[in-house]
N, C-alpha and C positions, 0 to 999 in steps of 0.2 A: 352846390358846394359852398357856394356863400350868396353875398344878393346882388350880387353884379357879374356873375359867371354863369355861364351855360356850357358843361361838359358832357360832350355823348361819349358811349363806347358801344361802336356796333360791328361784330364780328372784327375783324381787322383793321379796321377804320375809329381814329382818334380826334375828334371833333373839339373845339375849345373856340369860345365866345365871351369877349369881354364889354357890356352894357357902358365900362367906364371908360373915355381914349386917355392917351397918354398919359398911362399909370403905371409907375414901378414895380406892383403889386402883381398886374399881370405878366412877367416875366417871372417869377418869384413862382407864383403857380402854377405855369406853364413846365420851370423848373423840375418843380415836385413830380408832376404830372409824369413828365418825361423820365426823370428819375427809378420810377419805379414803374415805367414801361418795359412789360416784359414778352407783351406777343402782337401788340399792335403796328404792322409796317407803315400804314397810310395814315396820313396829319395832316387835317384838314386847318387852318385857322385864315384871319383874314390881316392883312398887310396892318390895317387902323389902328389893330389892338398894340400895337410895338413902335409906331413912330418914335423915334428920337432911341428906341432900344433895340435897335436891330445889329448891333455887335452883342449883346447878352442873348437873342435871339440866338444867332449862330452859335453861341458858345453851346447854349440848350440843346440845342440840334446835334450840336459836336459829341456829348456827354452819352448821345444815345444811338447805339447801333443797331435799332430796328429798324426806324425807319429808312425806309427806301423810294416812299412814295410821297408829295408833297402836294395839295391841293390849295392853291393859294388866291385867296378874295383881294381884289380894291390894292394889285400887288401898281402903285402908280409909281414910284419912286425909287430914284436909283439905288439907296442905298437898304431896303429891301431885298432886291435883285442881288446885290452884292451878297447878303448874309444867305441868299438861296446856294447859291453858286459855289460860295467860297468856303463850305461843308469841306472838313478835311477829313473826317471818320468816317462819316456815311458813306456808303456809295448810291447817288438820289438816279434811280432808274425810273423815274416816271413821273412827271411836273405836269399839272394841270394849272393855268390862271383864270379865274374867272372877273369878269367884269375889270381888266387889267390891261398895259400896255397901249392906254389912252392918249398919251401924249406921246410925240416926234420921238422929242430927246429921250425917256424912255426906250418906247423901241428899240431905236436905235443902239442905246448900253446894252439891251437884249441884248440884241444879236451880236454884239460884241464879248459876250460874255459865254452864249453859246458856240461862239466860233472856235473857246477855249474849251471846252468841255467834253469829256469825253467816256460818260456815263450811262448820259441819260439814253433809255432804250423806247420811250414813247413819251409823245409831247401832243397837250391836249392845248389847247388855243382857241378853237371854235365857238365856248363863251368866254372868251378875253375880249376881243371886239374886232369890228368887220374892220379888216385891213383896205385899204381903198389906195395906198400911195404908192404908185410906180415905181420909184426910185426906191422905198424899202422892201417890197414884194422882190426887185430885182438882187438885191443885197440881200433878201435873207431866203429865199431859195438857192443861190449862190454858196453862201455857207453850208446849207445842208444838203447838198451836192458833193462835199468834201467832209460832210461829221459822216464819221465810221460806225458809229452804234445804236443813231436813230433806226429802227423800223416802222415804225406810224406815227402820223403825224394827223391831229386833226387841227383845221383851218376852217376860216370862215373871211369870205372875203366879198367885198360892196364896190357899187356902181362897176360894173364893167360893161364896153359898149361894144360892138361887133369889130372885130380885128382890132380893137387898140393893144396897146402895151399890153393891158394887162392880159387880155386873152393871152395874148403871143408867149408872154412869159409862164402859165399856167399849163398851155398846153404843151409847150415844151418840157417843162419838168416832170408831165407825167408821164411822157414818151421817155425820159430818160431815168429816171428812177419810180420806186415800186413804194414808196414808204408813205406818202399820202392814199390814206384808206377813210378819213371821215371828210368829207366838204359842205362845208355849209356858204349860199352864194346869194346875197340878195340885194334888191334894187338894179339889176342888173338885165340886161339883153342879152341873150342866149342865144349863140348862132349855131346853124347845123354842124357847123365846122368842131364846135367845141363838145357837140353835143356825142358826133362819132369817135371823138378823142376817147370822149366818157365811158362808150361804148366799148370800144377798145381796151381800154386800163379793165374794166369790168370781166370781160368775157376772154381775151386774152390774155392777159397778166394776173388775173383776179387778185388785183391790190386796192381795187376805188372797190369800198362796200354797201357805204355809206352814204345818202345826198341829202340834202336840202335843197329850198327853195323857195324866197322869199318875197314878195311882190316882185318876182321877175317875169320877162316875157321871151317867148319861144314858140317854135311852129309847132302846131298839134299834134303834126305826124311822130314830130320829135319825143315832144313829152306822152306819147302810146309806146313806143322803144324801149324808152325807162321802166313805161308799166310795165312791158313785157317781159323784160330782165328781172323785174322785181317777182311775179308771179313765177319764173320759171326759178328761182332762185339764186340766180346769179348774184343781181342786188340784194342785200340783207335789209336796208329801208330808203322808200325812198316817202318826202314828202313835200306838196308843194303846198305852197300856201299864199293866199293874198295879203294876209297879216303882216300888220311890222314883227320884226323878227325879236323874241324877248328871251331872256338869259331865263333858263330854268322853267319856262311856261310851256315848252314843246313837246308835243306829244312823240311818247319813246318804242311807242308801241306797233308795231306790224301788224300784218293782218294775221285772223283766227288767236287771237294771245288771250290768256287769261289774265285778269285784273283785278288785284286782291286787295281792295282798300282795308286798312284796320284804324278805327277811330276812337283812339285809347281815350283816357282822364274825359271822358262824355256821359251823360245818363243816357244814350242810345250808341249803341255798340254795332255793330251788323258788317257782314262780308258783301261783295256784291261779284256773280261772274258777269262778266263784259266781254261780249264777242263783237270783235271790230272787225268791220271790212273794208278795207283801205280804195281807193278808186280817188286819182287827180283830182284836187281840188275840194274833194270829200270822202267824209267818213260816216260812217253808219254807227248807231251805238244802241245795245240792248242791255239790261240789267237785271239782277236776279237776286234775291237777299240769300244765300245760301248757308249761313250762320248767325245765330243770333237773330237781333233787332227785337229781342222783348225784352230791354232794358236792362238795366247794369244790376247782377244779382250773382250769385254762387249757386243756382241751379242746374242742371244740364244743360235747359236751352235759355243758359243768360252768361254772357261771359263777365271779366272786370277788369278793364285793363289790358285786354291783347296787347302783347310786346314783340310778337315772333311768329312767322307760319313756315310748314314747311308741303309744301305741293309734292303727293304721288301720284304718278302719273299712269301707274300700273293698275292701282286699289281706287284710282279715282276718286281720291280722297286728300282733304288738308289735316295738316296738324297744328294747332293752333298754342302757341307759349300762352296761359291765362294765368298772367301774373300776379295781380293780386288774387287768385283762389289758388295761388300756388300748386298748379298742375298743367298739363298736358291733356288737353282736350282733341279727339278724332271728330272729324264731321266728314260725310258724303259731297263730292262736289254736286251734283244732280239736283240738292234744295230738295229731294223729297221727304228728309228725316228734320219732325222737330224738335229734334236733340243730338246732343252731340255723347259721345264715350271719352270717358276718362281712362289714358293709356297709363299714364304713371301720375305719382303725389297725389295729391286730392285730401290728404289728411293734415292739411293745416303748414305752419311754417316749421323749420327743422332742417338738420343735417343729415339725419339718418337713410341709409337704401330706402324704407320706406315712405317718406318724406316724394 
């Protein structure tokens, strides 16, 4: 859009990146942006881009009734928070922070702000960063104990050690409300005690879906339990890992799932199916090129540009957006065809049905 913005739009989702900080310009076009937003609910940007302009911020946000969804980067400062919150048009049913909520004082305005709020219907935190402090874990489970219109919450929380504060406080909130469904918990000791709580919210509440697990430690018998939930399908993922725990580097994927990389603006292009078998502590990985991978061209079996797939799961087959040959390209999942079918376009660029 120009040489210091990076706009995506994908499906529902309104993405906006400013290479420049504290410039006028990026409210101006965020402005625009919003202005003639006419189907995108979700708005992804990062706190950086609007320092010092976070009342023209809100005002953009005010001007436009789609959005409902906020996904919000490097949200560190209060006044930030304030222009999230203090949306008088929208109604924001679902706030994600990533890499946010760093500092005390922070927080703390958080949760002062959620306490007022009475919107939001899911709240994603898990990469904002690992909560570790007692006294705010108590304060802001506390709050949402009393918010009326949370139903999920994902969380991520560090250092806890067998029966301290914080265990006591985590297990009690899941014995008494249902609304934490993702958990991410690392650097931390895992006692049997918290492990049956897990168990419990799991298999009789079915509200914990979700887990993590980050250089933490726990008895084996324990973490076989979890596999066990997870295989019978109780749990929908679980995974443990010895790694430091990194924002946006974690694998999303469950066991038997399909994994459709597409590696657009490249001179090698290629699909790959990935069948993963999930097991504590590791993963198995297979790979298979089942589209493509003879370079970037306009023939059957060369794409340019994949932008888009869409997996049947009936026909056993993808469908692949080839955007710069301007069509719709079919391929077999199974890799045995080296080519793909053109379902629609194929005949250059254009408006027209046949187009």
């Amino acid at each position: 859009m120009c040489n210091y913005a990076e706009i995506n739009f994908s499906n529902y989702l309104l993405k906006s990146y400013f290479a420049d900080r504290h410039q006028s310009t990026n409210v101006q076009i965020c402005q625009k942006i919003l202005k003639q937003n006419k189907i995108h609910r979700t708005l992804e940007i990062s706190a950086a881009d609007f320092l010092e302009y976070e009342q023209q911020l809100q005002q953009s946000l005010d001007r436009n009734t789609m959005i409902t969804e906020l996904i919000v980067n490097h949200a560190n400062n209060i006044e930030i928070l304030n222009s999230i919150f203090q949306i008088k048009v929208n109604k924001l049913e679902r706030l994600k922070l990533v890499s946010s909520l760093r500092l005390s004082s922070v927080a703390n305005h958080f949760c002062k702000l959620l306490k007022s709020n009475k919107t939001l219907v899911e709240l994603n935190l898990i990469d904002s960063t690992a909560f570790s402090d007692a006294d705010f874990l108590e304060n802001f489970f506390q709050i949402l104990k009393q918010h009326k219109s949370i139903k999920q919450l994902h969380l991520h929380i560090s250092s806890i050690e067998n029966s301290d504060r914080k265990e006591n406080l985590l297990i009690n909130y899941l014995q008494n409300n249902r609304s934490l469904s993702h958990l991410c918990l690392s650097k931390s000791k895992i006692s049997s005690q918290l492990i049956r709580q897990f168990v419990d919210s799991i298999e009789k509440h079915h509200s914990l879906i979700h887990l993590e697990f980050y250089r933490c430690q726990f008895n084996e018998n324990d973490a076989e339990r979890l596999v066990t939930l997870e295989n019978q399908g109780n749990l929908f993922y679980l995974l443990v890992s010895q790694e430091v725990y990194q924002v946006n580097k974690r694998s999303k994927y469950r066991e038997d799932t399909f994994l459709l990389f597409v590696l657009p603006f490249t001179s090698f292009v290629s699909f790959a199916y990935l069948e993963l078998k999930s097991n504590v502590m590791k993963w198995k990985l297979d790979g298979q090129t089942i589209a493509d991978g003879n370079k970037q061209g306009d023939k059957l079996n060369q794409l340019s540009c994949p932008h888009g797939i869409h997996v049947d799961d009936e026909e056993q087959c993808i469908y692949i957006a080839d955007r710069d040959n301007h069509r719709i390209v079919k391929w077999k999942l199974d890799g045995g065809s080296d080519h793909g079918q053109i379902v629609a376009g194929g005949n250059g660029k254009g408006k027209e049905l046949i187009y």
